[in-house]
C-alpha positions in Angstrom: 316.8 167.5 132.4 317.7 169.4 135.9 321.4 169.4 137.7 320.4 167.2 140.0 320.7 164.4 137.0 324.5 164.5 136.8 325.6 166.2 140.7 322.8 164.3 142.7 324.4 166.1 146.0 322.7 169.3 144.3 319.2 168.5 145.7 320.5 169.8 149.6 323.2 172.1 148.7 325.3 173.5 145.7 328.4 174.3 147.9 331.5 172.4 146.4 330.0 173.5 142.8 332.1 175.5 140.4 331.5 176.5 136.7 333.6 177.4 133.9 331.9 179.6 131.4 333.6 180.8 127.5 332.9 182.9 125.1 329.6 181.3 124.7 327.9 182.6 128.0 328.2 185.7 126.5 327.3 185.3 122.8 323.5 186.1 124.0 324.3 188.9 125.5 325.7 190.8 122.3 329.1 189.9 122.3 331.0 188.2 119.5 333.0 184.9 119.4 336.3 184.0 118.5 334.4 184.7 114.7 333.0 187.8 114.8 336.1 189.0 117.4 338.1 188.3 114.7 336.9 189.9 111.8 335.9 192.9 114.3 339.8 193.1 115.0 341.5 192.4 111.9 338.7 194.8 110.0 339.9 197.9 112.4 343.6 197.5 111.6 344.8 200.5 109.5 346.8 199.6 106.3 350.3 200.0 107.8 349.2 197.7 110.4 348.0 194.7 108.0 350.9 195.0 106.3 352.6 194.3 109.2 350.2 191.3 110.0 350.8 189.8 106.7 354.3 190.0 107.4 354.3 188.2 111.0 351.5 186.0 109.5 353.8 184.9 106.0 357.2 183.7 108.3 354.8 181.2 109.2 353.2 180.3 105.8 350.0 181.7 106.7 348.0 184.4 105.1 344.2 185.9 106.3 341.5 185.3 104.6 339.1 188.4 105.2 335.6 186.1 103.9 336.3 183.6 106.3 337.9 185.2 108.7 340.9 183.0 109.6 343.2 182.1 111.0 341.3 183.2 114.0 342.1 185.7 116.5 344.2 183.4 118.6 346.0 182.3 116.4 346.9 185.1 114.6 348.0 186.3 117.8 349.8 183.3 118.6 352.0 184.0 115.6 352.4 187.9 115.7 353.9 187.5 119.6 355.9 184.4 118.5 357.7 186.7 115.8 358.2 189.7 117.7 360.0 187.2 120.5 362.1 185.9 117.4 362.8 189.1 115.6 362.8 191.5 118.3 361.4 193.9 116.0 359.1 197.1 117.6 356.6 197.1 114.7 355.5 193.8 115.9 356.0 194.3 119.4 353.2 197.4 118.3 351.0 195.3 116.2 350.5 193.2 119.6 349.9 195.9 121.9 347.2 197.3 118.8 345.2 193.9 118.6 344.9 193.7 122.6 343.6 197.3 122.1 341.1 196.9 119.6 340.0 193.2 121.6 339.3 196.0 124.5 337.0 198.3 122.1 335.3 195.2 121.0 334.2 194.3 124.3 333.6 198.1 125.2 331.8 198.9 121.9 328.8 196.4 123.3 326.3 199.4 124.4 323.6 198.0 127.3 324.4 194.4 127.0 321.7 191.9 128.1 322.0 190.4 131.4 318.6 188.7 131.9 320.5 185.0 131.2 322.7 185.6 133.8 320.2 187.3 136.6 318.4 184.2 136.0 321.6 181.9 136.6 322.0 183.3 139.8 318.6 183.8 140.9 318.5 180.2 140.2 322.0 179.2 142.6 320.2 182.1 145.3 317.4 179.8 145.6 319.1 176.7 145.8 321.3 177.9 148.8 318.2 177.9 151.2 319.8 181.1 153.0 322.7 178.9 154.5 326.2 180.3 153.9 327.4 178.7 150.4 329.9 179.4 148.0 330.0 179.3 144.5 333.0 179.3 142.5 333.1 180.8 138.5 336.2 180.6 136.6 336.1 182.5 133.3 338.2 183.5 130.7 335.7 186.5 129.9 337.0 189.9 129.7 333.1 191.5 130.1 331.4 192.1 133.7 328.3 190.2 132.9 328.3 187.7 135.6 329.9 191.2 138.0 326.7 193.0 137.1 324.4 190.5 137.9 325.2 189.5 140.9 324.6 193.4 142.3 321.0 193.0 139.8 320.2 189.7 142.4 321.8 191.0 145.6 324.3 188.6 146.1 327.6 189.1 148.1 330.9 188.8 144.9 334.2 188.0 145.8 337.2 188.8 143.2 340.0 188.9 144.5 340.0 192.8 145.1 339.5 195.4 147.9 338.7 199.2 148.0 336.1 201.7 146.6 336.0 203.2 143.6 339.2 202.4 142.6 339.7 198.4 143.7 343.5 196.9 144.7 344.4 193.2 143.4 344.4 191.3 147.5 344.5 187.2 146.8 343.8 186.6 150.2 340.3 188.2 149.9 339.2 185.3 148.0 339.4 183.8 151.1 337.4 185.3 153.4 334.1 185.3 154.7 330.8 187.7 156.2 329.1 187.7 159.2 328.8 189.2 162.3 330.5 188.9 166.6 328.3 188.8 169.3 329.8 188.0 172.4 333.1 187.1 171.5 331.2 184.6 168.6 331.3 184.5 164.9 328.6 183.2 163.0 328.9 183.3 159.4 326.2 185.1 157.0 323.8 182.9 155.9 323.6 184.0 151.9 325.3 182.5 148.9 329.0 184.5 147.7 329.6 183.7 144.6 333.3 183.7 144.0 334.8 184.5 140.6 338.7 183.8 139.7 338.8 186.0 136.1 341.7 183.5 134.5 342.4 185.8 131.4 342.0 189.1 133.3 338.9 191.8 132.8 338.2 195.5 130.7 338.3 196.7 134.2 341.8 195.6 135.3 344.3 197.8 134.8 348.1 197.9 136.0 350.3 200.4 137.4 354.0 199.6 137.6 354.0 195.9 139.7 350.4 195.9 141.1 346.8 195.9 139.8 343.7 197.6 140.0 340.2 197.5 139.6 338.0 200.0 138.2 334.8 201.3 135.8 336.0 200.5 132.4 335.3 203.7 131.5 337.5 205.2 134.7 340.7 203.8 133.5 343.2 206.6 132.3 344.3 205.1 128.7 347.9 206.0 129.6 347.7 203.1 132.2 347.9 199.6 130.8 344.7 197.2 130.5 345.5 194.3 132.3 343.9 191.7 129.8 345.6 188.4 128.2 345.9 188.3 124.8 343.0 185.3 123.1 345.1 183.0 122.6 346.0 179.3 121.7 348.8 179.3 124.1 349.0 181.4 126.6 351.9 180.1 129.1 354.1 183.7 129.1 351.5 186.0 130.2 350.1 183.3 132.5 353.3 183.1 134.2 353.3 187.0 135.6 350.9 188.6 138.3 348.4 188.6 138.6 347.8 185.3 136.1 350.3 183.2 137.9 348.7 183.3 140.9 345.0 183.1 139.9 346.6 179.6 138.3 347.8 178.8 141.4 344.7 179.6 143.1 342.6 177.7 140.9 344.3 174.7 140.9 344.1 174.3 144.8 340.2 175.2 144.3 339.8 172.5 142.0 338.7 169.1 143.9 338.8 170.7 147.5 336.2 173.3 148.0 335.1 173.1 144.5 334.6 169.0 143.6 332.1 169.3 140.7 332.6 171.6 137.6 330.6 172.3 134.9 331.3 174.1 132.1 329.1 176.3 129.6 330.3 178.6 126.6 333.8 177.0 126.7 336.2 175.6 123.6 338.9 174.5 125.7 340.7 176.1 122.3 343.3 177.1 125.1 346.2 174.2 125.8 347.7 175.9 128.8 344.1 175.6 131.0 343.4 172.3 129.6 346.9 170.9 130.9 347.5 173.1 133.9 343.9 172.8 135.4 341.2 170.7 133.9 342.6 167.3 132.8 345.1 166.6 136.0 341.7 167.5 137.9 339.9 164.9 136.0 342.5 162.5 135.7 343.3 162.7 139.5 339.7 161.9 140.5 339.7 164.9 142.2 336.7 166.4 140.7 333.4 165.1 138.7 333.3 167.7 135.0 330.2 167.8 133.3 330.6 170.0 130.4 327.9 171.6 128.0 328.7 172.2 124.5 327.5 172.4 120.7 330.1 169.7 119.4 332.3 167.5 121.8 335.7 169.1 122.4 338.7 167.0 120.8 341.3 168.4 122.7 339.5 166.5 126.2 339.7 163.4 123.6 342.5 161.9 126.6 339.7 162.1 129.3 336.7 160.8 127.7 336.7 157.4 129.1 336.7 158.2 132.8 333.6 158.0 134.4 333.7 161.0 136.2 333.5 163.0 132.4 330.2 164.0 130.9 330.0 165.9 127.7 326.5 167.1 127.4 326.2 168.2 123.0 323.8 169.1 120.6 323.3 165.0 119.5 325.1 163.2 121.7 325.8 162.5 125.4 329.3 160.9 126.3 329.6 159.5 129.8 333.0 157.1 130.8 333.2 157.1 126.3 330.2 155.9 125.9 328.0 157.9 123.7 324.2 158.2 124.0 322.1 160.1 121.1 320.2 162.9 122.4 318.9 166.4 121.2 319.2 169.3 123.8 319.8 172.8 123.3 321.6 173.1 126.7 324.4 174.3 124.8 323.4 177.7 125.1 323.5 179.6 127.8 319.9 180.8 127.5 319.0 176.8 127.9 321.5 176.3 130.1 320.4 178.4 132.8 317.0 176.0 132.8 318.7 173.2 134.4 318.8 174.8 137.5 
């Protein structure tokens, strides 16, 4: 199986082509999933803090279950934000700020992380751009700098959305521009491939001081000044309503079915119902872009979408195209695989 199976235009060029990548691009590369994050999380809370969790956790009827580890991080911090809105109570309001803190050492604690699946993603896209000038688009909801890292490993020219040196300032309309070079009054645009990535959730190396944001070495940021990183979540509409998130929405959205018309997704639960309804199914519903998504078990909360033709879910048995299903066996689910198809 190669890309060119399900975005035919892919045998001349791979501009147009976006990719959503999850939690599971990164699995491979030592870090945990929603799973292991949570038991990570929960496992560092000191006792005055899970007594606090059970708390939050029982005005809902819940309680964690340390052997099985749920509910799972997003949920639990679903409810723990939920009842410090309603309450209005610090310790909660504390308990919140701790678990994006410890989701922060999780990611940091990851010592040397392998890259090789990702040099070899982009190696892969360098080769099919034929030295024309070509843009990729990413959209991730990872907080690690895997894909950042290897695109310096492969050479290629990243946009993110910020400007400077050491220490990077938050500039939207850098997403939109492009390289090259004036001769006589002429542009002409480098002929390379810049890979373009919108960071949906934020990143270990955003950090916020008062109204604006910055961009630094993770291990550069001052722990006085506040990571800027979105809570995993099932429902994430507050925080995706203030800067930067609001925007990179925004952005998105007007991405999606102009300059990027095919998207395929790797690594990605689509456990979170504010990108689901704010960016993937209107896209697919509209028309406006062909989604071809690569998973270990079909995703129910797309269940509206599967009939259109212009859905594929690629899964560990089963291929579903327009809701019909085909039985298969690939291992394209994982990244490692994944990577192969181009």
């Amino acid at each position: 199986m190669s890309i060119e199976e399900f975005v035919p235009k892919t045998r001349t060029s791979i501009d147009n082509l976006g990719f959503l990548f999850g939690a599971g691009t990164s699995f491979e590369s030592g870090y945990p999933l929603v799973g292991g994050l949570t038991k990570q999380v929960v496992g560092a809370l000191r006792g005055d803090e899970r007594t606090v969790l059970d708390e939050a956790l029982a005005t809902f009827g819940q309680s964690y279950d340390d052997a099985s580890g749920t509910p799972n991080i997003e949920e639990i911090s679903d409810m723990v934000i939920e009842h410090h809105t309603n309450s209005q109570l610090e310790r909660f309001g504390a308990l919140k700020e701790k678990i994006r803190e410890l989701v922060r050492d999780a990611i940091l604690g990851v010592e040397r992380p392998d890259i090789s699946n990702q040099v070899a993603f982009f190696e892969r896209l360098k080769g099919r751009a034929f030295d024309r000038a070509t843009d990729v688009w990413v959209f991730t909801t990872n907080y690690d700098l895997l894909f950042e890292d290897a695109c310096a490993e492969v050479g290629l020219k990243m946009v993110n959305g910020f400007i400077g040196a050491t220490t990077r300032y938050y500039a939207e309309r850098e997403f939109s521009t492009v390289s090259g070079t004036i001769s006589g009054g002429r542009f002409s645009q480098e002929g390379s491939l810049t890979v373009r990535i919108v960071k949906l959730h934020g990143s270990v190396s955003w950090f916020r001081k008062g109204e604006r944001v910055f961009e630094a070495a993770p291990g550069a940021i001052n722990e006085a000044e506040a990571r800027c990183m979105v809570l995993p979540r099932r429902t994430k509409v507050l925080e995706t309503l203030s800067k930067p998130y609001d925007r990179l929405f925004r952005l998105s959205s007007l991405i999606l079915g102009d300059k990027c018309k095919h998207l395929i997704s790797s690594g990605f639960s689509f456990g979170d119902s504010h990108i689901n309804e704010t960016l993937i199914t209107p896209k697919i519903d509209s028309g406006a872009i062909s989604f071809s998504n690569f998973c270990l078990e079909e995703p129910s909360s797309l269940n509206s979408s599967r009939g259109r033709p212009n859905v594929w879910h690629f899964c560990k048995d089963k291929t579903v195209n327009g809701g019909r299903e085909t039985e298969a066996s690939r291992d394209t689910w994982k990244f490692s695989e994944f990577v192969k198809l181009f």
